[in-house]
Structure formats: C-alpha cells, structure tokens
Backbone as a ProteinNet text record, in pm:
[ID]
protein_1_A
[PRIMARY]
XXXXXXXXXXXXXXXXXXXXXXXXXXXXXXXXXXXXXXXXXXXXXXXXXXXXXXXXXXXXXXXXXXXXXXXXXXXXXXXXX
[TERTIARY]
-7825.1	-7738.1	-7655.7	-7621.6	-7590.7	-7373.6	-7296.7	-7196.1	-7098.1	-7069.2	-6987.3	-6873.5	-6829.7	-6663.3	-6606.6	-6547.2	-6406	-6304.6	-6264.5	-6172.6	-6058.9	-5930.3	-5823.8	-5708.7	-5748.3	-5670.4	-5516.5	-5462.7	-5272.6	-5252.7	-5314.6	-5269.8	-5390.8	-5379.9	-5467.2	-5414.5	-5483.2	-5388.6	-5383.7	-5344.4	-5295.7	-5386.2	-5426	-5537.9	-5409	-5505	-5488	-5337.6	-5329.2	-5207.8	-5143.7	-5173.1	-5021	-4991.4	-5006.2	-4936.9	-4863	-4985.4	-4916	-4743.5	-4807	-4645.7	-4527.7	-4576	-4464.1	-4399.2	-4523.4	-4438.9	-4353.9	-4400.2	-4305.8	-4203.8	-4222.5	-4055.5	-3948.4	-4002.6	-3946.9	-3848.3	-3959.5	-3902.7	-3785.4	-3821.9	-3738.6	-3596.3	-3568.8	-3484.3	-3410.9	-3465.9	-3396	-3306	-3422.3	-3361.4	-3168.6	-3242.1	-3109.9	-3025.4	-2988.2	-2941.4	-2856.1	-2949.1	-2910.6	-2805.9	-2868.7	-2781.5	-2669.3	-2631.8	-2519.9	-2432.5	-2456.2	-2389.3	-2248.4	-2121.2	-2004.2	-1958.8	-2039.5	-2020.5	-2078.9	-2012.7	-2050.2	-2148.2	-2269.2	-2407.6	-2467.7	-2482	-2584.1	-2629.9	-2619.6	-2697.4	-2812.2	-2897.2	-3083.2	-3082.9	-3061.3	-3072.6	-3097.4	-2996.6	-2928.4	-3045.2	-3019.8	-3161.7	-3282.1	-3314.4	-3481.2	-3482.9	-3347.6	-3346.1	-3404	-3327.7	-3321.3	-3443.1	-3577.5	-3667.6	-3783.8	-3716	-3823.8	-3782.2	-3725.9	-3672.8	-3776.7	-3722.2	-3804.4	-3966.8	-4032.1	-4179.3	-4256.4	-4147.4	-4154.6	-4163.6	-4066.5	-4070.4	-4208.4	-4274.4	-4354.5	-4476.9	-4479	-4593.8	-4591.2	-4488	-4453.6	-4506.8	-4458.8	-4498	-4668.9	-4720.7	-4862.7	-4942.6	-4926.7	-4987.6	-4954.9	-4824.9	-4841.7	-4900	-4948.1	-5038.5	-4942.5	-5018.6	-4993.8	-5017.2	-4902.5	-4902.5	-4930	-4836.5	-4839.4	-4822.6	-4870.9	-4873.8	-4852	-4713	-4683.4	-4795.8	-4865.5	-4946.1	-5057.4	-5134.3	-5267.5	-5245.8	-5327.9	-5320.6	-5398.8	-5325.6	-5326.5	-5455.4	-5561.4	-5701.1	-5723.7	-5794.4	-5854.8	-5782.9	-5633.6	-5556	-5583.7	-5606.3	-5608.7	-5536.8	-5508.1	-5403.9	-5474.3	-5581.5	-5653	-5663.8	-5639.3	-5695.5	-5759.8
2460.4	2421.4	2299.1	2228.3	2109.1	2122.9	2075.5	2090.2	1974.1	1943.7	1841.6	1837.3	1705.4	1662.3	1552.6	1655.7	1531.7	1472.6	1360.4	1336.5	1260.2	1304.6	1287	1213.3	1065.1	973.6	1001.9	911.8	929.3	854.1	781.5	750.7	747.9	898.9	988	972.5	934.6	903.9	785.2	682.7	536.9	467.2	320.9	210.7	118.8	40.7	-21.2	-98.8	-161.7	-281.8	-156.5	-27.6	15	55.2	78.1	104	-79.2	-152.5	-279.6	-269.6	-241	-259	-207.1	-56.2	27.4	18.2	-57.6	-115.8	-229.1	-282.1	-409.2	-387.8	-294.3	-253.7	-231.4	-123	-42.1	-165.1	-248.6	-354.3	-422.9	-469.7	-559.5	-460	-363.7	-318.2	-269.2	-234.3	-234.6	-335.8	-444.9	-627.7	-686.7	-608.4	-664	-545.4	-398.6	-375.3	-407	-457.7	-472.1	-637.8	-695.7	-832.6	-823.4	-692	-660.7	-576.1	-541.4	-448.9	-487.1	-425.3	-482.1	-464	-382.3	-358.2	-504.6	-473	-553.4	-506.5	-557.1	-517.4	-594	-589.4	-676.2	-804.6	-892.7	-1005.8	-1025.5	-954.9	-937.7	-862.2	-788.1	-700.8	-798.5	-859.3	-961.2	-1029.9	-1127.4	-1251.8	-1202.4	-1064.2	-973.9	-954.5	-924.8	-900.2	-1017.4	-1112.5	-1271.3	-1288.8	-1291.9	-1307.9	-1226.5	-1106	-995.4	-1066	-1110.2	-1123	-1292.7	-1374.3	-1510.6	-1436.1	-1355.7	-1370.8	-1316	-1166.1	-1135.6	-1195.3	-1311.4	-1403.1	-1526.3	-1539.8	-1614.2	-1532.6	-1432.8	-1328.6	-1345.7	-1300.3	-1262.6	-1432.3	-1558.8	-1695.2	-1704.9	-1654.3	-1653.3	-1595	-1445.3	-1383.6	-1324.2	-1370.1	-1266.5	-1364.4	-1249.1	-1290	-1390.2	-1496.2	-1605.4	-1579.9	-1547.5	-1537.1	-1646.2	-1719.7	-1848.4	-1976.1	-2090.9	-2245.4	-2282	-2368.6	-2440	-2587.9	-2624.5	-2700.8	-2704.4	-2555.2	-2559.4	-2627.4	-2693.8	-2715.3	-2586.7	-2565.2	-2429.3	-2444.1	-2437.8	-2422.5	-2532.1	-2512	-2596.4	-2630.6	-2674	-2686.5	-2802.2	-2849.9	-2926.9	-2974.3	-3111.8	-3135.8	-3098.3	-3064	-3106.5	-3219.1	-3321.7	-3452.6	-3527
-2998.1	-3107.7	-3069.8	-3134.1	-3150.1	-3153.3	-3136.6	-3184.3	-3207.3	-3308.9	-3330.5	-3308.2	-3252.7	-3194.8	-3292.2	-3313.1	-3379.5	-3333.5	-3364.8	-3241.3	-3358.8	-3350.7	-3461.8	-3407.6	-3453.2	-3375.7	-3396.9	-3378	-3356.1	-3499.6	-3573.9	-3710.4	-3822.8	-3795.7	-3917.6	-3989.9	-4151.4	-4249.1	-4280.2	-4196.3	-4244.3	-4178.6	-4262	-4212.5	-4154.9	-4053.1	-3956.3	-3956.4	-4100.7	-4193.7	-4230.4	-4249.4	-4297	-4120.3	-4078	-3912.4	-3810.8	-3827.6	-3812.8	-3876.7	-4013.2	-4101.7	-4039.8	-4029.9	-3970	-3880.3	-3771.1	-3630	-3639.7	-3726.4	-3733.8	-3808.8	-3940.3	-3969.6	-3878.1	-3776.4	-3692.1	-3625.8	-3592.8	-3450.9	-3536.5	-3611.4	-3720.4	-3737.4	-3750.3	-3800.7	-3685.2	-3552.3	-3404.7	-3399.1	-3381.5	-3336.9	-3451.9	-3565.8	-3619.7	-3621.2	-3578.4	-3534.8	-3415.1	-3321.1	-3218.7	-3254.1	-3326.4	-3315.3	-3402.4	-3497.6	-3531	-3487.8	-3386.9	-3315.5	-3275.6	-3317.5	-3286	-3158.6	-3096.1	-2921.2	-2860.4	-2739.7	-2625.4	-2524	-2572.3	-2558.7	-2376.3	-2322.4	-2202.7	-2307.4	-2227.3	-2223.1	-2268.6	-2176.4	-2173.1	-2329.2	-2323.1	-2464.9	-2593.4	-2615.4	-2708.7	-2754	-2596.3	-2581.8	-2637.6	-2622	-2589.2	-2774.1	-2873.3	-2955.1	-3037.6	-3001.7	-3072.6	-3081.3	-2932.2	-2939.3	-3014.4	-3000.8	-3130	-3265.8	-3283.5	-3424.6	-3418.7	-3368.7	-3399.5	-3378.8	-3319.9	-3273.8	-3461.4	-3480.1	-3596.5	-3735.8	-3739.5	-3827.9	-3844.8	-3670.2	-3657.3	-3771.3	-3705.8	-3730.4	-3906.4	-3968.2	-4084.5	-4207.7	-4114.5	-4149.3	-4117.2	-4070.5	-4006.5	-4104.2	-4092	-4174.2	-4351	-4382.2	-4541.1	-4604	-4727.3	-4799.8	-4905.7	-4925.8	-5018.2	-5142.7	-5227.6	-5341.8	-5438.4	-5419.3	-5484.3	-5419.8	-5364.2	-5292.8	-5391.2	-5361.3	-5444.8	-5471.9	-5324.5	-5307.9	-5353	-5428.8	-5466.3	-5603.9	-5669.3	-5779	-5871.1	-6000.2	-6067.6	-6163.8	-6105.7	-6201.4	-6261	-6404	-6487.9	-6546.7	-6581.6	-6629.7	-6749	-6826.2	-6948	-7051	-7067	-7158.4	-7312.6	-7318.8	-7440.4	-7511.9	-7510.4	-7532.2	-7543.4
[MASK]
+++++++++++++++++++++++++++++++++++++++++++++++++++++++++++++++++++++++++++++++++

C-alpha cells in the first residue's frame, strides 16, 4: 500500500503577496513605532529603524502596482475632427 504525505506549510491559507504583505506591514509598523517612541531608545535601534523604513519605502517604490502613469498616454483618445 502506498501512503500519502502531506506536508502543511507555515502559511496555509495565504499566497505568497498576501504573506510578503503581512511582513512588511509588520516591519513598517515596528520601524515607526520605534521612531516615535518618546523614550530614549539606543542609537543602533533608531539608525536600524530609519533604515527598515527607507529599504521599505524602496521596496514599496519598486514594486506597487501602477494604477495610473501620469506619463502613459490614455488610449485612443480622439478629438473627433
């Protein structure tokens, strides 16, 4: 007899972009925690925050989806004339 294995990863449930998402919410919402924090935090922390936050923004400029370019020109557009 034959027996089959399943194997039930750690983000059963969600495709690949909704877990990306989540991690990056997560991070995003640490980092500016952390850079609002009215305590007097370490140094490294701060810096480590600043830099999650710019890499995030890189990421976020990189990849979302383009709704609208202002640069594409908008179809067949026609004065009728």
């Amino acid at each position: 007899m034959k027996q089959e294995q399943t194997i039930a990863g750690p983000t059963k449930g969600k495709t690949g972009s909704q877990t990306i998402e989540h991690i990056k919410d997560g991070l995003q919402l640490t980092a500016q925690l952390i850079l609002a924090s009215p305590l007097k935090l370490p140094v490294k922390l701060v810096q480590g925050a600043k830099y999650v936050v710019l890499g995030l923004s890189i990421f976020d400029g990189l990849f979302k989806k383009k709704i609208d370019d202002p640069l594409k020109p908008q179809g067949d557009e026609t004065n009728g004339t």
